[in-house]
N, C-alpha and C positions, 0 to 999 in steps of 0.2 A: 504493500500500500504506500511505504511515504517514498519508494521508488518510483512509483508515478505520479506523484503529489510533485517531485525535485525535478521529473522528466520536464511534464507540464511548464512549470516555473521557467523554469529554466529557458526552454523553446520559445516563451509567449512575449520576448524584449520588455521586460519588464523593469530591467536594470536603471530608474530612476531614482538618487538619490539628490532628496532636497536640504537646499544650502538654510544655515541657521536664518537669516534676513527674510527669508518667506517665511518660516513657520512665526518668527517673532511677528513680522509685522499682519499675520493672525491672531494667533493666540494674545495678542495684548489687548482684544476688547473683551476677553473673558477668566478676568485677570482672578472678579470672584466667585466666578464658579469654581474654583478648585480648592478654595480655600476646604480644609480640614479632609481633603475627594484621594483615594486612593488611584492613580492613574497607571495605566499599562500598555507600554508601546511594544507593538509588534514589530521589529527590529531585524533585518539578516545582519544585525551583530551591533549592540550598543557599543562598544569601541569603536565604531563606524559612524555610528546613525548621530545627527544631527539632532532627530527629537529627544532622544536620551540626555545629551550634551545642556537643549536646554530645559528640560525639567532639574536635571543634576544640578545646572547653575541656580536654578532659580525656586531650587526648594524649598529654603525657608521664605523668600520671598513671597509664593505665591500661597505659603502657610499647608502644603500638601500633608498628608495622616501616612502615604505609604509610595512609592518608585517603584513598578516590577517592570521590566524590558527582559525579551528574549532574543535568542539568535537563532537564525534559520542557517543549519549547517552546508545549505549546495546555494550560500552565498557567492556569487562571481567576485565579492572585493573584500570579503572577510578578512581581516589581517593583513592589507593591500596597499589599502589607496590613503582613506582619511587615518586620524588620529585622533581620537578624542582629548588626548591631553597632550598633542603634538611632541609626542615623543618616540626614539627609535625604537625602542625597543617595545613587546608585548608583553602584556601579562598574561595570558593564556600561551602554552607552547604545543601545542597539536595537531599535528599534520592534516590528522584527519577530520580538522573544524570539528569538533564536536560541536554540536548544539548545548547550549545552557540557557539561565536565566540569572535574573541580577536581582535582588528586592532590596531596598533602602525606604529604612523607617525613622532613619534622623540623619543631620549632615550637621558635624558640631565641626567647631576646632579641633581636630584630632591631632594636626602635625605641632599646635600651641606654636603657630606663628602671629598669632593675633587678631587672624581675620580667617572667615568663611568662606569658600572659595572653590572653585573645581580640584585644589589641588589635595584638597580635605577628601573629595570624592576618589581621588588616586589612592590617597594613603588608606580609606575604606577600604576600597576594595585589595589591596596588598595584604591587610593587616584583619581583617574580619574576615574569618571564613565562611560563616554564614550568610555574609553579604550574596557571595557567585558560588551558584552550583549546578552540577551538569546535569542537564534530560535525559532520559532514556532514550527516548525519539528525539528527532531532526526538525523540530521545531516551527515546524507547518500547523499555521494559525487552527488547522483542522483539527488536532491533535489531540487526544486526552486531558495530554500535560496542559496545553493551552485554553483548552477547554475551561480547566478548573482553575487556572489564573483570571481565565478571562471573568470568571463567577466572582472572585472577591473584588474585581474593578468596579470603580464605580462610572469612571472614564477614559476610553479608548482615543490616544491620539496616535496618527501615522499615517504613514504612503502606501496604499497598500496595493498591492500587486491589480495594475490594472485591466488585464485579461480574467481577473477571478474578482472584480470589484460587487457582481451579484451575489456571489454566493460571500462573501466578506461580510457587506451590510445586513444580508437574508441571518445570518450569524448575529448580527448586533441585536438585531430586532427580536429574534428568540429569545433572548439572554434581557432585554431590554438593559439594556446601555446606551447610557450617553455617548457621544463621538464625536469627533471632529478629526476628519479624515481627509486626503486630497484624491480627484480624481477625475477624469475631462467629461467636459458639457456634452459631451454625446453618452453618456451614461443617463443622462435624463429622458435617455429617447426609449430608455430599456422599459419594458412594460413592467417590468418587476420593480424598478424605480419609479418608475411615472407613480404606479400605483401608491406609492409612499408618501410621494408629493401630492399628491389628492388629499391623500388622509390626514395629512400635516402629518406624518412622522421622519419626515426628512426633508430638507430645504437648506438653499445656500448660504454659504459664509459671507463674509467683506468681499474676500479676493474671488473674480468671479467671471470664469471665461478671457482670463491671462494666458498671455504668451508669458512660461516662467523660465530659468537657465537650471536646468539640472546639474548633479555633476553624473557621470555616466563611467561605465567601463573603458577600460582606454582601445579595445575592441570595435569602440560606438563611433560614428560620426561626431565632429565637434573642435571646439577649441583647444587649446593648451594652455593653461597660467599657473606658473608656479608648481609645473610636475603633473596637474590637476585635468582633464580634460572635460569640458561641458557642453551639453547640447541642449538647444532650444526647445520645448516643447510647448506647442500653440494650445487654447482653448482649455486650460487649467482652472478649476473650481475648488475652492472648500467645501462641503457635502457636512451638515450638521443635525443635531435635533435639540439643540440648545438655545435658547429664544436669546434673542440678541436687539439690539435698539434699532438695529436695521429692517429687520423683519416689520418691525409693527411701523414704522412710517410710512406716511401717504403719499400717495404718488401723485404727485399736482398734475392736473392734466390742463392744456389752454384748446384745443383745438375742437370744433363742435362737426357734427355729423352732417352731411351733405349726398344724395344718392350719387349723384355726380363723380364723385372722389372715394368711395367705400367702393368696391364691387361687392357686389352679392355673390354667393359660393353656388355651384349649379347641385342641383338636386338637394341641398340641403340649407335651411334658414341662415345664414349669420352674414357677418359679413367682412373680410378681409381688410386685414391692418396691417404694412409692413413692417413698422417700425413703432415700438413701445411709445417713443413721442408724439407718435398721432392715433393713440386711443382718445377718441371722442368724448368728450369730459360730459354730453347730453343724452347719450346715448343707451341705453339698458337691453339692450336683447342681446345674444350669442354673438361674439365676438372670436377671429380666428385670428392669433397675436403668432409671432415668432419663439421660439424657444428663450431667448433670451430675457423674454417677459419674466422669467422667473428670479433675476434680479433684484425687479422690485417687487414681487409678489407679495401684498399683503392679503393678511387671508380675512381680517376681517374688512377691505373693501373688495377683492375681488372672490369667485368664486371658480374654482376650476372644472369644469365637469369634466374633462375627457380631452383625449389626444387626439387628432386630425389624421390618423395616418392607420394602416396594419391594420391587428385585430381591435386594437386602440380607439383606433374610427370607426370600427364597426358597431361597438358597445354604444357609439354615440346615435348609430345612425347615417354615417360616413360612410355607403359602401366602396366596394371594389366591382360593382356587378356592371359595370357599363360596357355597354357594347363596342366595336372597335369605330363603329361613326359619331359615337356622343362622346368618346371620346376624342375623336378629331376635332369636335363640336366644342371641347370642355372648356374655355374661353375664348375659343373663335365661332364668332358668328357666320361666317364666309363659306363656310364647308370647304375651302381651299387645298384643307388636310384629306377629302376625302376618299383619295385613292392608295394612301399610304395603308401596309399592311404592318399593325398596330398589336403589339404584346403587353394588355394591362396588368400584368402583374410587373412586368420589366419596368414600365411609366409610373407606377405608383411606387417603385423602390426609388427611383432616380427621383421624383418630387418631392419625398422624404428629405432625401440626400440634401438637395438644392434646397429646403427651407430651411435645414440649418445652417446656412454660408448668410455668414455678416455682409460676404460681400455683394450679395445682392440688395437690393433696394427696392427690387419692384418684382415682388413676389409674385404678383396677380400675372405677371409677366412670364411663370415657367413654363407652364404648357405651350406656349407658343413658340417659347427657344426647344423644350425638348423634340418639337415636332422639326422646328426649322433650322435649328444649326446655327439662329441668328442672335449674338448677346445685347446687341443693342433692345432685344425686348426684356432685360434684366436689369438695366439700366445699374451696371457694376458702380459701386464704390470710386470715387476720383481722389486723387491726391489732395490736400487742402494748399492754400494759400501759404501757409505755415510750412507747409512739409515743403514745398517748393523753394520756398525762400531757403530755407537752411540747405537742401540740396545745393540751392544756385553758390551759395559760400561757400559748400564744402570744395565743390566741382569748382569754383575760382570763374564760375562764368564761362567754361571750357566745354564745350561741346566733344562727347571722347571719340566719336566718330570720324568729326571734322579732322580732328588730331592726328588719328592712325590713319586718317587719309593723305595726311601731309598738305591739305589743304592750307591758304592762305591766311584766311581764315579762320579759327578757330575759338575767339572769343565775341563772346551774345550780350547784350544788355537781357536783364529777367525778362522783359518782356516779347524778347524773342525767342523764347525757350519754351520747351512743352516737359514735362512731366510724362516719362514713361517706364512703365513696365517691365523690369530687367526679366523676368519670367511670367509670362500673361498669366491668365486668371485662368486658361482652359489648361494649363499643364501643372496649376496648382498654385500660381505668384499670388502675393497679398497685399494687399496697399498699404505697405508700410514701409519704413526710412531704408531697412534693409534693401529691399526690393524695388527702390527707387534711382533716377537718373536723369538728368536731361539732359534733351534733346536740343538741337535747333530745329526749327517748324522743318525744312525741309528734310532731314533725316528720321522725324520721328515720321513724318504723314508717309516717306517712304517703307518704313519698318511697319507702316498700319495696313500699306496695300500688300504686304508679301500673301 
């Protein structure tokens, strides 16, 4: 069994390890929930893990009762990469990673240099034998051992492996536990999480549909600093069930209803909102908002009945039953699409797909690109004003095309410059500083007709 529990792991790139600056600048709006709270981080090796590092630091601070972390012994950076107390040498010597656990139920001055300190936490565990001791098992959140750790928690904080994020939470929920866990905004689309966001027993953090910097296996794509390698990972969420000041605020709305500017959904009442800022503040019937809406989701002004999509949609009344001409029909009136031969289950996975991209803008707009191939009816995301200018600085006003062509030429006033797409939006570019570059008009509207 924990042979395929470490295969699985292993295989699913799950190798995400989060730097202390994310978890802090979460966990500092729930400073007193933990006060006198047993907490327990699921860890591939608190020597490693950053959330160990800061409960450890900040144990009397946040007035904790108890510390447990474990390690998952078919770790990739077990005894590796980080260092808890940036030092060379280990304090476990085991080849074959054993799996353990750590529990701390006080962090005094023990070394009496005066002050409290992670280095009190070194000399614990040196000098306390009861502090670290080893599992029988390999330390998979699934496990016995873990099981019965997880029973004296009172809160679960960690990164937890994001190919197994359902059955992780499906675990929390059993056990009824608090949490605060990290894991990407397409995990909202899971019905086994939608479901939870219905019931209010789980809803988002601060940090919410970030681009964050991992640090990663050195194995992974990414950067190098300092020995360290990190790689970006887009659409990062906190996942909580800890009521927080954010949750209960109103979401001011200014803009009011007009039939004009809503479309209405075919075969079903409501009425399509692309963007959270234009929920119509006059409005009260069934409203079809973007996943993102969950943001600001307060539950006591909105209510959520159901997901637009899958079996999801169907509970609602959403079917999938349409023929392959109401679907050519399904926001074109023209019948233009009508000779296309149409797979409605292949259409409804790809419209899925497409209403979770920020980068669209004009939702109402996807049936008619997935029919035609054309983005201009998605009407994508543009550079800002902002993004441009700091580009035009960084670029020195340099056109890099004009340049490598050896042209004359090669410097623009800003407003001879366009804002382009170092990798379009169709092979997966995003509209951001990364992914940015200008153009002079002439080289970008060239690079537009390729």
């Amino acid at each position: 069994m924990s042979t395929e529990r470490g295969n699985a792991r292993k295989n699913k790139a799950d190798e995400f390890y989060t730097q202390l600056i994310d978890i802090e600048n979460e966990l500092k709006h729930y400073k007193e929930d933990f006060k006198n709270k047993i907490v327990f981080c699921n860890c591939d090796d608190p020597y490693e893990s950053n959330f160990f590092k800061y409960f450890a630091m900040n144990f009397n601070h946040l007035g904790l009762k108890k510390l447990i972390a474990t390690s998952y012994d078919s770790s990739p950076i077990a005894y590796t990469q980080l260092s808890l107390f940036d030092m060379p040498e280990k304090l476990i010597h085991n080849k074959n990673r054993k799996a353990y656990k750590i529990e701390i139920s006080e962090v005094s001055d023990f070394n009496n240099d005066g002050a409290v300190d992670l280095s009190d936490v070194e000399y614990l565990l040196k000098n306390k034998k009861n502090s670290l001791t080893l599992l029988n098992g390999d330390g998979d959140f699934r496990s016995d051992e873990c099981i019965e750790l997880l029973k004296q928690a009172d809160i679960v904080v960690t990164n937890p492996p994001f190919s197994l994020f359902r059955e992780y939470v499906s675990q929390l929920i059993e056990y009824n536990k608090k949490f605060l866990i990290i894991g990407n905004i397409n995990a909202l689309t899971y019905k086994e999480i939608f479901k939870l966001v219905q019931t209010q027993q789980i809803w988002a953090g601060y940090i919410f549909n970030k681009t964050i910097e991992f640090e990663v296996p050195h194995t992974y794509k990414g950067v190098v600093r300092n020995g360290k390698k990190y790689g970006k990972v887009p659409s990062i969420t906190w996942f909580t069930n800890i009521d927080n000041k954010k949750r209960n605020e109103e979401l001011i709305m200014y803009k009011t209803y007009s039939k004009d500017e809503y479309a209405q959904y075919y075969k079903y009442n409501a009425i399509n909102v692309n963007k959270v800022a234009d929920i119509p503040c006059d409005y009260d019937g069934v409203m079809g908002v973007p996943i993102t809406f969950l943001d600001k989701y307060n539950p006591e002004q909105f209510e959520i009945i159901g997901f637009g999509a899958g079996e999801l949609g169907r509970e609602i009344g959403i079917g999938d039953d349409y023929t392959e001409e109401e679907l050519a029909v399904f926001k074109l009136m023209n019948n233009k699409y009508k000779d296309m031969v149409l797979d409605p289950q292949k259409i409804e996975e790809r419209v899925k797909e497409l209403m979770m991209d920020d980068e669209i803008t004009k939702r109402s707009g996807i049936y008619e690109y997935i029919l035609s191939g054309n983005e201009k009816h998605l009407n994508l995301r543009q550079f800002t004003e902002n993004e441009k200018r700091i580009m035009y600085e960084t670029q020195k006003g340099i056109c890099p095309h004009c340049r490598d062509e050896g042209r004359a030429k090669i410097h623009y006033e800003i407003e001879e410059m366009e804002a382009d797409h170092i990798t379009p939006w169709s092979e997966g570019g995003r509209t951001n500083l990364y992914n940015c570059q200008l153009l002079c008009k002439e080289h970008n509207r060239r690079k537009s007709n390729r």
